[in-house]
C-alpha positions as CSV (number, residue, x, y, z in Angstrom):
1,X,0.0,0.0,0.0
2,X,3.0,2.3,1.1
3,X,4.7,1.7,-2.4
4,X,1.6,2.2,-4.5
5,X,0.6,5.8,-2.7
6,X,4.4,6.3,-3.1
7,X,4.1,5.7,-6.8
8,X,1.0,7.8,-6.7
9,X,3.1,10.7,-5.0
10,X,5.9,10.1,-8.0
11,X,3.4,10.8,-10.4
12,X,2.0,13.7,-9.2
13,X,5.2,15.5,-8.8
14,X,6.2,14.4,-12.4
15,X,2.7,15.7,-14.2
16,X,3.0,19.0,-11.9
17,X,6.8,19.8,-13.0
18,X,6.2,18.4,-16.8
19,X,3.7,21.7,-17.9
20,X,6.7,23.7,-16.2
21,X,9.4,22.3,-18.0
22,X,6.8,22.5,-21.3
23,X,6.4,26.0,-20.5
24,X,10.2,27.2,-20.2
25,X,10.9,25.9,-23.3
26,X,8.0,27.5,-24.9
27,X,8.9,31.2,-23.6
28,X,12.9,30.5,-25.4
29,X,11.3,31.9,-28.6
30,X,14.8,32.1,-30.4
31,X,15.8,28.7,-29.5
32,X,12.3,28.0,-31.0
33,X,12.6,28.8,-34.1
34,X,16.0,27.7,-34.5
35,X,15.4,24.2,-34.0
36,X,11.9,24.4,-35.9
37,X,13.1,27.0,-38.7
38,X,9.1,28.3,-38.4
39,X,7.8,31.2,-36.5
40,X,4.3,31.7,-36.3
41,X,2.7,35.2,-36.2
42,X,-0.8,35.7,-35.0
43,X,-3.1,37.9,-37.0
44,X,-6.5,39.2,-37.5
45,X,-9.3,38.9,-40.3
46,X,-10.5,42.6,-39.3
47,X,-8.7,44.6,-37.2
48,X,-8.6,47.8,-39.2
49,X,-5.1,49.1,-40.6
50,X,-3.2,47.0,-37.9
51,X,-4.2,44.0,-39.4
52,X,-6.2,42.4,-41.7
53,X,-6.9,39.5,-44.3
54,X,-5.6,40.4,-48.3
55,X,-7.4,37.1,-48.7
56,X,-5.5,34.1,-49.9
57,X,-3.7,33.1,-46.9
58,X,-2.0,37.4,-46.9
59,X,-2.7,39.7,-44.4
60,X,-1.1,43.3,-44.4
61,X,-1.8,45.8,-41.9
62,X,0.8,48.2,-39.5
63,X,1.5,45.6,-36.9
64,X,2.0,43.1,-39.5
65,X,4.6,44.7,-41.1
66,X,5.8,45.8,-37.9
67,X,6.0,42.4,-37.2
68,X,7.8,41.1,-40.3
69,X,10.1,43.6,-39.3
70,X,10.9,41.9,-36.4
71,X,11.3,38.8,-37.4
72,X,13.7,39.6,-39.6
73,X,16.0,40.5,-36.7
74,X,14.6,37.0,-35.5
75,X,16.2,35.0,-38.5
76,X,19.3,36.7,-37.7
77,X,19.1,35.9,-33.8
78,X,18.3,32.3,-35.1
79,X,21.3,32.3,-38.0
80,X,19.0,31.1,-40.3
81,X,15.9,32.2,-42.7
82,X,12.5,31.0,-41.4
83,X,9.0,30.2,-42.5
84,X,6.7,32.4,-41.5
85,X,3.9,30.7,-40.9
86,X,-0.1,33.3,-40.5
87,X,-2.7,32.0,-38.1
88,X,-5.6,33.8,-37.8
89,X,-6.6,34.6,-34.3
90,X,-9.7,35.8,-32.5
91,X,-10.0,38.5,-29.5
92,X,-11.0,35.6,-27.0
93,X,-8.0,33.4,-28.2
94,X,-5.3,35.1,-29.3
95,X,-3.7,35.2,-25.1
96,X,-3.9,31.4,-24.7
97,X,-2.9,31.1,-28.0
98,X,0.5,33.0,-27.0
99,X,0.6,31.4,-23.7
100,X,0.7,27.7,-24.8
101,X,3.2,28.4,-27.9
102,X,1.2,28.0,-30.6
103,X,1.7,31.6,-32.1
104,X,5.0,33.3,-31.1
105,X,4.2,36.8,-31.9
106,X,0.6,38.1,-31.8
107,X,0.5,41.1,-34.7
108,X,-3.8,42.6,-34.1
109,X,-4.8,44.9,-32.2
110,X,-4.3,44.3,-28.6
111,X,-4.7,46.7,-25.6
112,X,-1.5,46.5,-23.0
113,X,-3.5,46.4,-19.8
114,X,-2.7,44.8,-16.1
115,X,-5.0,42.2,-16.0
116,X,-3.4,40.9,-19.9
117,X,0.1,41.7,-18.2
118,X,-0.4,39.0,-16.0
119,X,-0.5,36.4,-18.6
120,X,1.7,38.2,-21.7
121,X,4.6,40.6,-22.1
122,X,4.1,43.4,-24.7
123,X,6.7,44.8,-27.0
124,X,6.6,49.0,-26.9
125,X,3.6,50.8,-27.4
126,X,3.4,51.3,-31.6
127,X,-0.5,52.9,-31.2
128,X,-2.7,54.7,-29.3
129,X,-5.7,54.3,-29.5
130,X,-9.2,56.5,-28.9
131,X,-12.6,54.5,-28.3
132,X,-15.2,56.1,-30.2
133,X,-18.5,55.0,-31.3
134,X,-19.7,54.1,-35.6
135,X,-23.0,54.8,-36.4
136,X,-24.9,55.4,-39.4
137,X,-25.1,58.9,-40.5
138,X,-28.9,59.0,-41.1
139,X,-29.4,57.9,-37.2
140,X,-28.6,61.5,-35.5
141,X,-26.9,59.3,-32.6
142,X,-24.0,62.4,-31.7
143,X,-23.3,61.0,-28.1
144,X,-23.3,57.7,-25.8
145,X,-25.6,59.3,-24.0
146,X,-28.7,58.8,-26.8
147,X,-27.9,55.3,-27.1
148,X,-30.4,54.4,-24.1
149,X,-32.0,51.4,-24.4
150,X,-30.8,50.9,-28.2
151,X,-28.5,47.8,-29.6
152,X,-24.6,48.6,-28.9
153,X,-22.3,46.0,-30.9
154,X,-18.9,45.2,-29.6
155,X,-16.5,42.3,-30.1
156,X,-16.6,39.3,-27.7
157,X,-13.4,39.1,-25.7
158,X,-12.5,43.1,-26.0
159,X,-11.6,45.6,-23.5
160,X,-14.8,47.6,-24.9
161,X,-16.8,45.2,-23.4
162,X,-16.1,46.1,-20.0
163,X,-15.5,49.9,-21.1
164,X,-19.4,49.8,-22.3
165,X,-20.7,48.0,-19.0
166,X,-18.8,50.6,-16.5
167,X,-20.5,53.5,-18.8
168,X,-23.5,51.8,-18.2
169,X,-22.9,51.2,-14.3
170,X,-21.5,54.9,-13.8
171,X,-24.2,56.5,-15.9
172,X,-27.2,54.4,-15.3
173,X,-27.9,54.4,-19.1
174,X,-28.7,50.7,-19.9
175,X,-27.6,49.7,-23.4
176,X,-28.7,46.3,-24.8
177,X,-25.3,44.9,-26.0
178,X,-25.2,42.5,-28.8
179,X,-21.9,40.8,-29.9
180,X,-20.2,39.9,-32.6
181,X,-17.5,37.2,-32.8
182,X,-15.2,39.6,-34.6
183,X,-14.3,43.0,-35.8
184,X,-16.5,42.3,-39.3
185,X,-19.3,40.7,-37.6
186,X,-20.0,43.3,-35.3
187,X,-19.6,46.0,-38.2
188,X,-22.3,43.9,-39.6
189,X,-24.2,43.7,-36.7
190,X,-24.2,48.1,-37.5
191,X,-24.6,47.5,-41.3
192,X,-27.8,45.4,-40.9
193,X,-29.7,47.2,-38.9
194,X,-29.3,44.7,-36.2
195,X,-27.0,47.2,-33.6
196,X,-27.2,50.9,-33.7
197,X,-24.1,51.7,-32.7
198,X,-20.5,50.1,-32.6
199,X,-18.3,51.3,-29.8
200,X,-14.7,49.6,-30.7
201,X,-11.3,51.1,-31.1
202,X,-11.3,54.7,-33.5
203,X,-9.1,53.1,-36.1
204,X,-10.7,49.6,-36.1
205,X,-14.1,51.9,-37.1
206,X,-12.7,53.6,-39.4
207,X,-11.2,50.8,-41.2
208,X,-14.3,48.7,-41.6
209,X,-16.1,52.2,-42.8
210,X,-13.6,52.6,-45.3
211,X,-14.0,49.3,-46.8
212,X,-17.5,48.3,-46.3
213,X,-19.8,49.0,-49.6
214,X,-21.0,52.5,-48.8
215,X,-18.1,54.5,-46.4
216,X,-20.1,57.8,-47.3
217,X,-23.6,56.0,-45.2
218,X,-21.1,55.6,-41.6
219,X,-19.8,58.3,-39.2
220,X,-17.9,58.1,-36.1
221,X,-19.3,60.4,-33.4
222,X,-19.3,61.0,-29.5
223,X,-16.7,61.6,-27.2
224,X,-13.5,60.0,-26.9
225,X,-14.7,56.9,-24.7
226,X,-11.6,55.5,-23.5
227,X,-7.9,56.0,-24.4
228,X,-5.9,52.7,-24.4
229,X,-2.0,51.5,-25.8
230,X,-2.2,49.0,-28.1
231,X,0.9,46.8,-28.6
232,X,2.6,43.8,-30.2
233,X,2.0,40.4,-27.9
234,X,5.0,37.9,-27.5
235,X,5.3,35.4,-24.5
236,X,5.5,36.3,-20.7
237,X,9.2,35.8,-19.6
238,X,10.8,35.6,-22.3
239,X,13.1,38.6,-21.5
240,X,15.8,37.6,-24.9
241,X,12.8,37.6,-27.4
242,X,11.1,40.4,-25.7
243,X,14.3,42.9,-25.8
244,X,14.5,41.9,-29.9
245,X,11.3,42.9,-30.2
246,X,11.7,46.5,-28.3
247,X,14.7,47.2,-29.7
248,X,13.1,46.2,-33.6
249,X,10.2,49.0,-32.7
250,X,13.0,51.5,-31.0
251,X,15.2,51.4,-34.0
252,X,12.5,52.2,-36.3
253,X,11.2,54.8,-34.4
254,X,14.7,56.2,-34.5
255,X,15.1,55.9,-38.1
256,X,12.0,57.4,-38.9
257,X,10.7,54.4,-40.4
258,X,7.6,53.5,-38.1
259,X,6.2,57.0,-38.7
260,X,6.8,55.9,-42.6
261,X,5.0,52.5,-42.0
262,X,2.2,54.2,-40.4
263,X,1.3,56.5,-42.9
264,X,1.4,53.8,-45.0
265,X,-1.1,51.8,-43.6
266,X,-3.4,55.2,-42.2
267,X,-3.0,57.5,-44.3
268,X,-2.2,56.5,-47.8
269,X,-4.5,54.2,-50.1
270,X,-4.3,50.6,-49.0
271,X,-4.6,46.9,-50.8
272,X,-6.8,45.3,-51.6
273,X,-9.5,48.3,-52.7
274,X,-7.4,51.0,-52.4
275,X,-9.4,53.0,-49.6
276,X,-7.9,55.4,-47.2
277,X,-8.7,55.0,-43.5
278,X,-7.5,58.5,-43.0
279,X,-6.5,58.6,-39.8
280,X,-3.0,60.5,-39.0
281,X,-0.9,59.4,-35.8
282,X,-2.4,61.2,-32.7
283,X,-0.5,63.9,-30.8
284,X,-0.8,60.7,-28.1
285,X,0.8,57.6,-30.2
286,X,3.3,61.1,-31.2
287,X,4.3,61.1,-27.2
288,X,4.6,56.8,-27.3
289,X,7.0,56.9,-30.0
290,X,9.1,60.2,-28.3
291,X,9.3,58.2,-24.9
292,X,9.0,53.8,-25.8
293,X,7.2,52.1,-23.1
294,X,5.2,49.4,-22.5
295,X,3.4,51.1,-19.6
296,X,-0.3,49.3,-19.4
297,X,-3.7,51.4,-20.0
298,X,-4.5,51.8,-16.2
299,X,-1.6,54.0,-16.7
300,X,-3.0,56.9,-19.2
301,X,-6.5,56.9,-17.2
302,X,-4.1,58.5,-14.2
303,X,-3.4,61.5,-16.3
């Protein structure tokens, strides 16, 4: 009996310390993708000009290029070229996606807060970003305030979620909320008739506007809701991969080249219709480029 709930004991200690030993070798990015020669960068379908599908298999977008960028000074970390690999993530999986390995950079549109810091590290701010609200221009909806009792569409797993239900709490203005399972299905949700109103990040509105089949039909109104960092993901103590990546984003800041990349994507006519999402970097991401940080949201609400 001793020697089988010694056995037992054995085995418990062994399945406890395996996930550990799983998990330090999943946060060596570089020693990753050497011995793989793949790196796999998570992306999104609709996340305005950060990132989104060109269709077949492409995606192009700010952070995805900012990406790229860095992992080119990951194939030289590694000594070798690699295969980039694109998986399509979602807002409720893209963390445990970059917890458990299976993507190695996340390249959306992902707010640095404390709760996420927890779980992820984030490279240095690139964007900041302004929560507004998209509704149709025939409604007369100016404000948050007139969307009382009316359909309010925001992604499942986003920090606007919880932005809309402490409006709600602080104000005492209900909303019915109604969710979409991404970016372009909440748009949608607007766009049919089914929401009307879409609070979501300003850039992630105006990038579905500019592209959906009638830009000239959508406004974005209201106050500035909410004012949030948004930032690369890569894997939580993994200090080697994590300096690569800062130092990828601080050198192009440097250079000049991220302001170049931005008005790329946000300013000048972009694949695959050639719209404009017209949106020129805020005096705000301006002050995150001066001064590179990874300093979580909770921190701009101080000021």
């Amino acid at each position: 009996m001793k020697k089988h709930l010694l056995a037992l004991a054995v085995a418990s200690i062994a399945a406890s310390l395996t996930p550990l030993s799983a998990q330090a070798q999943a946060t060596d990015t570089i020693a990753k993708v050497k011995a793989s020669g793949t790196v796999t960068m998570g992306v999104r379908d609709s996340s305005g000009a950060l990132s989104y599908t060109l269709g077949d298999g492409k995606y192009g977008g700010y952070h995805v290029e900012v990406c790229q960028r860095i992992v080119g000074n990951l194939e030289k970390a590694a000594g070798k070229k690699l295969e980039v690999k694109y998986l399509a993530v979602t807002s409720q999986n893209r963390i445990p996606l970059i917890q458990n390995g299976t993507v190695d950079i996340e390249c959306g549109s992902t707010t640095n807060n404390a709760t996420r810091q927890k779980d992820v590290s984030f490279v240095v701010t690139t964007y900041v970003e302004e929560v507004r609200i998209a509704v149709k221009a025939a409604s007369g909806i100016t404000s948050i305030n007139q969307l009382k009792d009316k359909n309010v569409a925001t992604t499942t797993g986003t920090t606007s979620v919880q932005l809309l239900r402490k409006h709600e709490r602080a104000t005492g203005i209900d909303f019915k909320e109604v969710f979409g399972k991404d970016h372009a299905d909440s748009f949608l949700l607007l766009e049919s008739g089914r929401a009307d109103a879409f609070v979501m990040d300003g850039q992630i509105l105006a990038g579905n506007i500019a592209t959906s089949k009638s830009p000239a039909d959508y406004k974005i109104v209201g106050e500035v809701l909410n004012v949030e960092p948004i930032a690369i993901m890569v894997h939580k103590d993994d200090a080697a991969f994590k300096k690569l990546a800062d130092d990828t984003v601080k050198d192009l800041i440097k250079t000049g080249e991220l302001a170049k990349i931005y008005d790329k994507w946000f300013v000048q006519p972009i694949p695959p219709k050639n719209t404009r999402v017209g949106l020129p970097a805020s005096e705000a991401t301006k002050a995150a480029w001066a001064n590179p940080n990874d300093k979580p949201a909770e921190d701009y609400a101080k000021k």
